[in-house]
N, C-alpha and C positions, 0 to 999 in steps of 0.2 A: 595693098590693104591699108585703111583707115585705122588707125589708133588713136582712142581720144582718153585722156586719164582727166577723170571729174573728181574736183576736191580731195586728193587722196594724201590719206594721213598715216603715217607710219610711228608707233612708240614701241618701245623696247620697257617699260617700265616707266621710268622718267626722263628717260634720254629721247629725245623727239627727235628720229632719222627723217620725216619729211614731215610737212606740214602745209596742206590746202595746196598741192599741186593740182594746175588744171592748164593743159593744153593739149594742142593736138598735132598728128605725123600722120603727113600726107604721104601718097604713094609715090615712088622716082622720084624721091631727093635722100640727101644726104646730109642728118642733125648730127652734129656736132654735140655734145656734152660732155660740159666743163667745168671743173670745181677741185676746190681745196679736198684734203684730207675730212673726211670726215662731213663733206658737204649734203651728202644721201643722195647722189650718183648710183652707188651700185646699189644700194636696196631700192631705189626704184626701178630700176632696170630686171632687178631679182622677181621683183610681183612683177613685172612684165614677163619672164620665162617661168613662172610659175613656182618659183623656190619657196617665195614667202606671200603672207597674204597682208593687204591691206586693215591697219585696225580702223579705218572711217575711207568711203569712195570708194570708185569702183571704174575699171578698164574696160572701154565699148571698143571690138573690132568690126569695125562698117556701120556702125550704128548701133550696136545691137552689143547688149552687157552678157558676159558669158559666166557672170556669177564666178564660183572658186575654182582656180585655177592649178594646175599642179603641171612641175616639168613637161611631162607625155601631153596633159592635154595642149599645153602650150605649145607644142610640137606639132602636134595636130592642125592647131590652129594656123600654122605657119608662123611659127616665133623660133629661131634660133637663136643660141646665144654662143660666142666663140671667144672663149676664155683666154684669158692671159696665159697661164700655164697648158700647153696642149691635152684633150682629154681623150687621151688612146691608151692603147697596150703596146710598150715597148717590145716586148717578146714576139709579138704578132708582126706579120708582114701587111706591108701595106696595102696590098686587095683584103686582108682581112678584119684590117680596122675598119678599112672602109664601107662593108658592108654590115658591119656589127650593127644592129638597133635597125635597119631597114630591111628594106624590101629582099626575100630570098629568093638567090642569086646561087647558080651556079659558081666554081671559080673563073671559067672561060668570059660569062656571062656578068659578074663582078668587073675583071679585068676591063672589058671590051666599055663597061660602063663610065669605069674610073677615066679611060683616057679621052674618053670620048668629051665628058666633062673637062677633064684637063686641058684639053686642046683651044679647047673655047677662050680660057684666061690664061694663054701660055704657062703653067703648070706642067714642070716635069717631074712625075714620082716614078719612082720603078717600081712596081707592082710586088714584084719579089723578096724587095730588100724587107729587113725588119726596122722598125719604126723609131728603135734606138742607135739606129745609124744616118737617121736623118738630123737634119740643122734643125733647130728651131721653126724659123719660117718654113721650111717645109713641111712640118707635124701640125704648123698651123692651116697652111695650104690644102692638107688631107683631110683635118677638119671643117675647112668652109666647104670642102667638095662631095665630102658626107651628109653635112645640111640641107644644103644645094638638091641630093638627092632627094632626102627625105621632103621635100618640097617647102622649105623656108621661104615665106617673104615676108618677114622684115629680121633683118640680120640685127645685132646688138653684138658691137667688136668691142670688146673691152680692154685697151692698151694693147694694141692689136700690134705696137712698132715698137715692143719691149723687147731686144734682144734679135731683131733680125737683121739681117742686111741691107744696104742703102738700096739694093736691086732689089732685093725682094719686097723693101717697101713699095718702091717703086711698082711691079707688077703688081703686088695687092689694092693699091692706088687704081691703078687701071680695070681691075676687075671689079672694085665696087662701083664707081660711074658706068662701065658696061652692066653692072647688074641694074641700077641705078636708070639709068639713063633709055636701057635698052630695052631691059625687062619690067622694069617699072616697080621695084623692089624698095622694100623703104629699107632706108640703111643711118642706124645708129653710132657713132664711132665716141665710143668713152676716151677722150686723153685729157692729159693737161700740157700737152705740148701745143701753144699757141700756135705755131709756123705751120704744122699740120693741119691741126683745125680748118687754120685758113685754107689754107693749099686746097682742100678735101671737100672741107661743106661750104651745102648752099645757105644754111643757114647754123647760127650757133645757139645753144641753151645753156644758160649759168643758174647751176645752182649754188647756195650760201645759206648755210646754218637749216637747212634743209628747206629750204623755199628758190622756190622758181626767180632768182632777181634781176633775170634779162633773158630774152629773144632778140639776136643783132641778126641784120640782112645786109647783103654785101654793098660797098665795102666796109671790110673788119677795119675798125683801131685797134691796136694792140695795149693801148693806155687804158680805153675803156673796159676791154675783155678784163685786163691785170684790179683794175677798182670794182668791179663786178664779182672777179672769184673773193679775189683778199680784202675788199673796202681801202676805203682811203683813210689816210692816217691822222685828216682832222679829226680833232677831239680827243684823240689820247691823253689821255692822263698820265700824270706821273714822270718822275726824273726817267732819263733816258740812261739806262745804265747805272750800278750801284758804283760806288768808288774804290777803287784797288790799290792798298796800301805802294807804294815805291821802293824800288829796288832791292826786289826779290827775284831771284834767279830759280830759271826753270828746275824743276825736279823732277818731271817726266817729257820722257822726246817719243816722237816717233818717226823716221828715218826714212824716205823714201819704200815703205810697206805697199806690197800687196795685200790687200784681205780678200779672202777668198770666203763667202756663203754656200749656202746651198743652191741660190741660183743665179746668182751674178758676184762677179767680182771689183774692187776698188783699187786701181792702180796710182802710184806714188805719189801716194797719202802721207804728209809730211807737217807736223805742228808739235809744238812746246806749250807746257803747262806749268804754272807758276802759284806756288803754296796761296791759297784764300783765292784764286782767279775762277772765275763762274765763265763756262763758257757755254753758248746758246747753237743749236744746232737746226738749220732751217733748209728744207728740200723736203718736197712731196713723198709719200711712205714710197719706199724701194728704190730711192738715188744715192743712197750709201751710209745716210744719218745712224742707221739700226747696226747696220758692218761696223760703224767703226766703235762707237759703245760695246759690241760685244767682242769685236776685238778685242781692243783695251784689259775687257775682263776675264780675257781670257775663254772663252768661250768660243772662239770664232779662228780658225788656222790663219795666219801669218803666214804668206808662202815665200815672199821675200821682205828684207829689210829688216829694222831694228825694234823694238821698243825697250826702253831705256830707263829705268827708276831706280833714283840713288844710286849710280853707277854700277847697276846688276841689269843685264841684259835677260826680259821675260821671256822673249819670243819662243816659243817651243815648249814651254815650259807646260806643267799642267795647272789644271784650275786652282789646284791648291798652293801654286805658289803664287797666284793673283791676289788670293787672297790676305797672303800671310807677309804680303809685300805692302797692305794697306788700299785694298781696291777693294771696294763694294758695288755690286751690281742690282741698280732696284728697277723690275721687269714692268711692263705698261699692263702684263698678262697678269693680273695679280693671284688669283686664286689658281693660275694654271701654271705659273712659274716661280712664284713668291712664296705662298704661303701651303701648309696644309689642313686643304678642305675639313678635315673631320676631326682635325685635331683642335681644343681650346686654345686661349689666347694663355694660360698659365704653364700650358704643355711648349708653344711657342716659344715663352720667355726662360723655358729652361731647355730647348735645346738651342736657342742663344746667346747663353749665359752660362752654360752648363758648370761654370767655376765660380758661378758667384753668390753671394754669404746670404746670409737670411732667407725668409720663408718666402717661395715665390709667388706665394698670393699676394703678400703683401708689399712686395718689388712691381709685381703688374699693377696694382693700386695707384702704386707712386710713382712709378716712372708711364706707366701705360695710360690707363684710365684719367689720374689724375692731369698729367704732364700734357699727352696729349687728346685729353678731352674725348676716349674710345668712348660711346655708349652703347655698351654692354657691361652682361655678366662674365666675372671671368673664368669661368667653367662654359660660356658658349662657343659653340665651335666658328670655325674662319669663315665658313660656306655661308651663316645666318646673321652675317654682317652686312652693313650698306657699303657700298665701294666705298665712300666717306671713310667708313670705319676701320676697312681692309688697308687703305690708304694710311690712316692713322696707325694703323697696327705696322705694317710694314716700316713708315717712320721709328717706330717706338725699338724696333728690334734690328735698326743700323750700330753695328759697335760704336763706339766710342773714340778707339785709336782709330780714324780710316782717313788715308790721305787723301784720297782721291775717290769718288762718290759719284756714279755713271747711273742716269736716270735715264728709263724710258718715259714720255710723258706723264710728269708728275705730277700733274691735277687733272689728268683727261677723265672726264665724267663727275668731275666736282662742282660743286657751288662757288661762287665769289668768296663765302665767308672761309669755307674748307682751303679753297685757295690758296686765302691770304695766311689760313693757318703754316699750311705746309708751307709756304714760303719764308714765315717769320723762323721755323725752324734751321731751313736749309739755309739763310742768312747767319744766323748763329753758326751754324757747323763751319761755315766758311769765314768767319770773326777768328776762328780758332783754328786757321787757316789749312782747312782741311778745300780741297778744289772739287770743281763741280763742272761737268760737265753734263748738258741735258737736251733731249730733242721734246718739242712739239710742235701740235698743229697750229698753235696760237701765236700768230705773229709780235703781236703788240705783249705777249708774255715773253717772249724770248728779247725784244726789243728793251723792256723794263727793268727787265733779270736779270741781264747779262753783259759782264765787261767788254767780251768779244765774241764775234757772230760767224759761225763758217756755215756757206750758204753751198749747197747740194746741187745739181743736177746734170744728169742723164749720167746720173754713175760718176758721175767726179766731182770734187772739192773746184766749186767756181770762184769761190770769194773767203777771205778771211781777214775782215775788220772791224776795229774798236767799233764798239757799239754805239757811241754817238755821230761817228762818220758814216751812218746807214741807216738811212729813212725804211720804216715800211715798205712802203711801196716801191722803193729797190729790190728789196729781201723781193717782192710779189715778182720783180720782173726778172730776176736772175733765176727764181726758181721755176719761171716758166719759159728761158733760154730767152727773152728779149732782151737783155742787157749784156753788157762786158764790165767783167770786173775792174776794177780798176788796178 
């Protein structure tokens, strides 16, 4: 089947997820798409299975525009989509995932189906077993083989090599060319793993800041791909790293730690922090940047190893004593983990502050409103805020005493000017040698921000150095496994 996406515009409000995409997916090959965090990867991929709809453009299948789209129909159409996370019922046996959403089947007549498909792309499920006793790759396996059924052609693997094994990439590899090649199947493979990419497609698509900024045909450079996803780092502006006062000794360690998430784990993770030291945290979302901040805060099990602050050993500990240690956790989710939606900014500042003198109108005034420039009333509640202002607000309600200050992406969805706000403060907080560590997607902001840079991927700590011995465009090629650290 033909895919052709004409001029398609995607907003969120003011956050522009793609913008003026136009190209097209031939039948029996295999696109590659590639892109940073936040690049509009998977929101275009999403209006292609139907999840969300385009706000300008529109998706022709064979020529022909099939108007709004929704999951089913896009199923219909023969569009699958094969999720990172597998989308089964663990309690169920595997003839009866597999049959869920298709065609009715017997169980004999299920079974006989399942292997029948299995055989094709050496797939071995047991029919019997329950679905939570399968690997990962396998739950994934059971889901391309349920598509497969429901009659998909054109697949969309979304990080389809997160968490399996090098065999079972390996066979998954094999069966997309055989669908591919054999079948005539168009096949999507969303990664940011360059090596793959190559390995896999016949062709590659990079998106950046939500626009189409390359189609390469073989052969791949991996230099070009790396200035494609991240850009190059002519033109930056600005000092290369803030200056870090001298000989201050660390005050927090961590130890050869395990972190353990809820769906992967970060083995011996090992760094020191030093009063007023900003540290920059760079790897694609889900290579361990998020693990190790909520570690840190306590939020996240420590299953082996240390962490160390002030010679009081946290690990084990509960959130409350993260906190009362001098750790602060400020969440990227703001209204979902930071603040409460229906509550004002005055209600805010006093379960903040719940010890502190004067009237709290007039505290949000001066420290909120005034200090950090909120526009609002302070009787509005959190929800009827601009992220801007949530943003500010969340600033405004960091204590005072905090050693150590763990950010999820702290200007993601802000302006240059909101930015540079937030940043003149977290520079203050760190003058008064409180430390900072922070992840995001912006290179050249972690680049600018930070004294030292520990760079992420595939689930491990690849790199950790001073921030003027690390160009861009290194950070771009270590977190897409082309480089070695030094």
């Amino acid at each position: 089947m033909r895919i052709e996406f004409q001029d398609i515009h995607k907003y969120y409000g003011r956050v522009r997820a793609n913008a003026g995409i136009s190209l097209v997916l031939e039948p029996g090959r295999i696109y590659g798409l590639l892109g940073e965090n936040g690049a509009g990867k998977t929101t275009l991929m999403r209006m292609l299975a139907g999840h969300t709809q385009p706000s300008r453009g529109r998706i022709l299948f064979d020529g022909e525009s099939v108007g709004r789209l929704s999951p089913s129909r896009a199923l219909g159409m023969g569009v699958g989509m094969l999720y990172q996370d597998p989308q089964d019922f663990p309690a169920l046996t595997v003839w009866e995932n597999f049959r869920l959403g298709g065609r009715r089947r017997d169980k004999r007549n299920a079974i006989q189906r399942l292997q029948e498909l299995g055989d094709r792309f050496h797939f071995r499920l047991p029919p019997e077993e329950r679905a939570t006793e399968l690997t990962v790759g396998e739950r994934q396996q059971l889901d391309l083989l349920r598509l497969l059924d429901l009659g998909a052609n054109v697949l969309i693997l979304d990080e389809p090599t997160t968490g399996i094994s090098v065999t079972q990439k390996e066979t998954l590899f094999a069966a997309m060319n055989q669908l591919a090649k054999d079948q005539g199947r168009t096949i999507i493979f969303v990664t940011h793993k360059l090596a793959e990419a190559e390995e896999l497609c016949q062709e590659i698509l990079v998106l950046r800041q939500g626009r189409l900024a390359g189609q390469l045909l073989p052969p791949f450079r991996s230099d070009e791909l790396v200035d494609l996803m991240f850009g190059s780092e002519s033109g930056a502006g600005g000092e290369a790293g803030p200056k870090l006062q001298p000989n201050k000794n660390p005050f927090l360690s961590l130890e050869h730690a395990q972190l353990v998430g809820e769906k992967y784990a970060l083995s011996n993770a090992s760094l020191s922090i030093r009063p007023g030291e900003i540290v920059g945290l760079a790897g694609l979302e889900g290579n361990g940047q998020e693990l190790l901040l909520r570690s840190l805060a306590g939020l996240t099990r420590v299953a082996k190893g240390r962490i160390i602050m002030g010679g009081e050993q946290l690990q084990g500990l509960p959130y409350v004593r993260f906190r009362q240690a001098g750790i602060h956790f400020f969440p990227a989710a703001r209204l979902e983990e930071g603040l409460f939606p229906d509550l004002s900014l005055v209600e805010h500042f006093q379960l903040a502050f719940p010890t502190a003198r004067g009237n709290p109108v007039e505290r949000l005034s001066e420290e909120g409103i005034r200090r950090f420039r909120i526009h609002a009333q302070p009787f509005a509640s959190a929800r009827t805020l601009s992220g801007g202002n949530q943003q500010r607000l969340l600033l405004a309600l960091i204590p005072k005493q905090i050693k150590l200050l763990l950010l999820e992406h702290p200007t993601r969805g802000l302006d240059q000017g909101a930015g540079k706000l937030v940043w003149h403060h977290l520079a203050e907080r760190c003058r008064q040698d409180t430390s900072l560590i922070f992840s995001s997607a912006d290179l050249e902001e972690i680049k600018t921000h930070s004294h030292r840079i520990l760079v992420f991927y595939n689930r491990r700590l690849v790199a950790d150095r001073p921030s003027q011995s690390i160009s861009v465009e290194e950070m771009g090629r270590l977190m897409a496994g082309q480089a070695t650290a030094a």
